[in-house]
Backbone as a chain_set.jsonl record, in Angstrom:
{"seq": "XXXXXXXXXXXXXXXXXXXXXXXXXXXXXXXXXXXXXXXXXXXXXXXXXXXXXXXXXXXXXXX", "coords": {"N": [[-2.79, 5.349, -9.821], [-0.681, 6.587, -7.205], [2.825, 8.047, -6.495], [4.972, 8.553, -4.321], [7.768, 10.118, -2.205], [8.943, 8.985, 0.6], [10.66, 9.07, 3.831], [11.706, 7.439, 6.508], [12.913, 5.755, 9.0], [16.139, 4.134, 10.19], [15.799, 1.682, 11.647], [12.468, 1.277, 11.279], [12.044, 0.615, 8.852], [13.939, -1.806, 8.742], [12.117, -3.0, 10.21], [10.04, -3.108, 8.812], [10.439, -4.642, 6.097], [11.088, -7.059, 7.5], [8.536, -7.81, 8.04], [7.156, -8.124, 5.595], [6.647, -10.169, 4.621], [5.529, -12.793, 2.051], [4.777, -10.685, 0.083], [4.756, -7.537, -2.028], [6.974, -4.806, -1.066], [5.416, -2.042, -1.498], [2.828, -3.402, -2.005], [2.255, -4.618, 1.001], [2.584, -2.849, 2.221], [0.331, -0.893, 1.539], [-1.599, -2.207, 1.985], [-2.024, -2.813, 5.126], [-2.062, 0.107, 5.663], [-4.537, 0.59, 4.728], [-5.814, -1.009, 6.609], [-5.711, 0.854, 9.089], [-7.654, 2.621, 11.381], [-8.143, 5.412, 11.072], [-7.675, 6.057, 8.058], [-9.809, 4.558, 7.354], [-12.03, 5.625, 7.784], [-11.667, 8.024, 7.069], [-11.919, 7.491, 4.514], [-14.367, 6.343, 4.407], [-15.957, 8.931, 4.819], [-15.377, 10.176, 2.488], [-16.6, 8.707, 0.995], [-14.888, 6.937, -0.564], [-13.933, 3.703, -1.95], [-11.79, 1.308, -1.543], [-9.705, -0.411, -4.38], [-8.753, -2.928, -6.446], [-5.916, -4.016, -6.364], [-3.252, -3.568, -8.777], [-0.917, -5.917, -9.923], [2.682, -6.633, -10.364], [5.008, -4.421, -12.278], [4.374, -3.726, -15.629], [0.696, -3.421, -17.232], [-1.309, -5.927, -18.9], [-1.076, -5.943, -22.733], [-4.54, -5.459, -23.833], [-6.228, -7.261, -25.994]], "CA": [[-1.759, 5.022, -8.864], [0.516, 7.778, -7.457], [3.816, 7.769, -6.204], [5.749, 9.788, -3.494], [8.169, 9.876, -1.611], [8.739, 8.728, 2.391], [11.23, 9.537, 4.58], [11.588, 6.491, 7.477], [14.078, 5.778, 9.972], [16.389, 2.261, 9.423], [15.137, 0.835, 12.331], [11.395, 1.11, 10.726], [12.592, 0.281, 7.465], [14.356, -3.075, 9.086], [11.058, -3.566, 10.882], [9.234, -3.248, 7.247], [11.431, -5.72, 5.52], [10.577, -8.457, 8.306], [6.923, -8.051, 8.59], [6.256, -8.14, 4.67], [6.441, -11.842, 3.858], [5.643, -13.217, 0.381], [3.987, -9.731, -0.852], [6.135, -6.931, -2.526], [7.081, -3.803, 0.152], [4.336, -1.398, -1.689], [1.225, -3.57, -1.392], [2.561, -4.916, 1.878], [2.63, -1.294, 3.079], [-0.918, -0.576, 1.099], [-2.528, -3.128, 2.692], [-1.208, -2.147, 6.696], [-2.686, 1.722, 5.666], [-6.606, 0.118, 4.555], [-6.226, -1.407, 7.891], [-6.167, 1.885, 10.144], [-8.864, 3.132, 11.502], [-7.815, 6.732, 10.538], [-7.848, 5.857, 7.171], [-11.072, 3.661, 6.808], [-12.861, 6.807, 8.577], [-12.038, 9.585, 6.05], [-12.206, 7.094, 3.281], [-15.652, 6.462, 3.842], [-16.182, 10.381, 4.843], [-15.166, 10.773, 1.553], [-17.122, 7.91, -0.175], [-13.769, 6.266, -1.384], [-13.652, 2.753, -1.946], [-10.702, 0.359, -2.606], [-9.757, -1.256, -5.425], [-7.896, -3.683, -6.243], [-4.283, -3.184, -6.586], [-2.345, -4.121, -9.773], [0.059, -6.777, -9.826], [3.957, -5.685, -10.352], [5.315, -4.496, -13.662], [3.36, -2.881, -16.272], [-0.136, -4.411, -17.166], [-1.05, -6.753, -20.473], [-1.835, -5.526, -23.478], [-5.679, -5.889, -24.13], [-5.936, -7.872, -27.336]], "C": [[-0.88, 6.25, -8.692], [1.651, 7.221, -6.447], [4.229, 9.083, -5.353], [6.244, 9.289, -2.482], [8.555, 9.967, -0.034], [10.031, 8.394, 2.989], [11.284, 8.243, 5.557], [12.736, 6.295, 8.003], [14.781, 4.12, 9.352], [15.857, 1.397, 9.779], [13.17, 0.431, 11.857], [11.25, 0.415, 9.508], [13.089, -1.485, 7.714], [12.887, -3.678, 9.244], [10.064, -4.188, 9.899], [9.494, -4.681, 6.569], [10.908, -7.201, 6.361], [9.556, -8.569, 8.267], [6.826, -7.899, 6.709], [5.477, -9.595, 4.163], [6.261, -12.095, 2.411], [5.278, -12.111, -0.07], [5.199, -8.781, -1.197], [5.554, -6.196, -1.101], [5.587, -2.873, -0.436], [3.439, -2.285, -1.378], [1.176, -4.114, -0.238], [1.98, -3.639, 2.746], [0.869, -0.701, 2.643], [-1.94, -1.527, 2.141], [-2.52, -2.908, 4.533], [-2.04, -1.058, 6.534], [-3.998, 1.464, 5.423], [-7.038, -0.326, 6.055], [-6.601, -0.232, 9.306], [-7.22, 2.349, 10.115], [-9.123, 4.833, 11.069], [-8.355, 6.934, 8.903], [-8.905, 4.97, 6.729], [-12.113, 4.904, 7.256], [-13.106, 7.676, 7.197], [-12.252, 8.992, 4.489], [-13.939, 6.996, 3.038], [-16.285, 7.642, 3.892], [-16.307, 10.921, 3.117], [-15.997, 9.794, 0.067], [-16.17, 7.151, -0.911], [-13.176, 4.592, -1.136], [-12.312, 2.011, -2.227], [-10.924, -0.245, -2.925], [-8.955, -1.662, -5.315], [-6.808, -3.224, -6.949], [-3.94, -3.989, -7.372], [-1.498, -4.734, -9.375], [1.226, -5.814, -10.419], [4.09, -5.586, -12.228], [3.788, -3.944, -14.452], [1.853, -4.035, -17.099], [0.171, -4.599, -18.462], [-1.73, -5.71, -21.118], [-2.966, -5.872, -23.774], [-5.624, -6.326, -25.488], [-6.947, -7.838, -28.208]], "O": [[-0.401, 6.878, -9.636], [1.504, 6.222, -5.742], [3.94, 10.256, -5.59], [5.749, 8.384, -1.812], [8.447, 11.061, 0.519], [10.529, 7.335, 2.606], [10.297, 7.675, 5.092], [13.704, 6.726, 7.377], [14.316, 3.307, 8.553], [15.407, 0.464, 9.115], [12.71, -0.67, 12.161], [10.299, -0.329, 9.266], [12.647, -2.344, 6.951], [12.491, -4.636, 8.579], [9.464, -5.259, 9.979], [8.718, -5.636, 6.606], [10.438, -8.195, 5.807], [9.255, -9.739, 8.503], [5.876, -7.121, 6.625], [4.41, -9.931, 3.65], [6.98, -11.481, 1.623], [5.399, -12.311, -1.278], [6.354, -9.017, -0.84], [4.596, -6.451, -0.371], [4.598, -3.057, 0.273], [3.029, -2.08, -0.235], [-0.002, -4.331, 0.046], [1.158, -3.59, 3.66], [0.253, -0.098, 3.521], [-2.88, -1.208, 2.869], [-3.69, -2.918, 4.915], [-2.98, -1.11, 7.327], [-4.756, 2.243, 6.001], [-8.127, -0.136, 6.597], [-7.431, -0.387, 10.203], [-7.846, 2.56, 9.077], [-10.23, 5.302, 10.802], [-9.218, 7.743, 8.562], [-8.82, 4.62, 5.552], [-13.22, 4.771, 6.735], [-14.114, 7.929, 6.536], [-12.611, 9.659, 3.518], [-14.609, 7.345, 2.066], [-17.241, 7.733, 3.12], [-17.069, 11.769, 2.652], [-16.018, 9.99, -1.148], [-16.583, 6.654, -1.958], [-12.258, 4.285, -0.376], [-11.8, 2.244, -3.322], [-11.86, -0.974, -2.596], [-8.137, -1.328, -4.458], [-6.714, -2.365, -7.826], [-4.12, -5.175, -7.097], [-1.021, -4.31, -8.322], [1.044, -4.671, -10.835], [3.574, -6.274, -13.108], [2.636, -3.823, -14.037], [2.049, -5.203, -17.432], [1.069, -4.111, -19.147], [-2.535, -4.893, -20.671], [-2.831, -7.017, -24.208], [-4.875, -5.669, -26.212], [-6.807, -8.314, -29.335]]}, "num_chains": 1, "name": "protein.A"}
């Protein structure tokens, strides 16, 4: 998982906030970016599948 940071206007940011619904803002926003066609292009260019995305908070300990 990496992290970095994004720049957005308020009005986009408002727009964000309304359109996530029950999901958090990251996989809200992850899920929106799998959907472009931009990004389904060079992913498979590149052979790069997604996976599934971790739930929030840090995972369990394996026991």
């Amino acid at each position: 998982m990496k992290r970095f940071l994004l720049e957005i206007t308020d009005e986009l940011d408002a727009a964000i906030a309304a359109a996530v619904g029950d999901k958090s803002r990251n996989a809200a926003i992850e899920d929106w970016l799998w959907r472009i066609g931009d990004v389904k292009q060079a992913a498979k260019a590149k052979s790069i599948e997604r996976t599934q995305r971790l739930g929030r908070g840090r995972p369990k300990k394996s026991e």
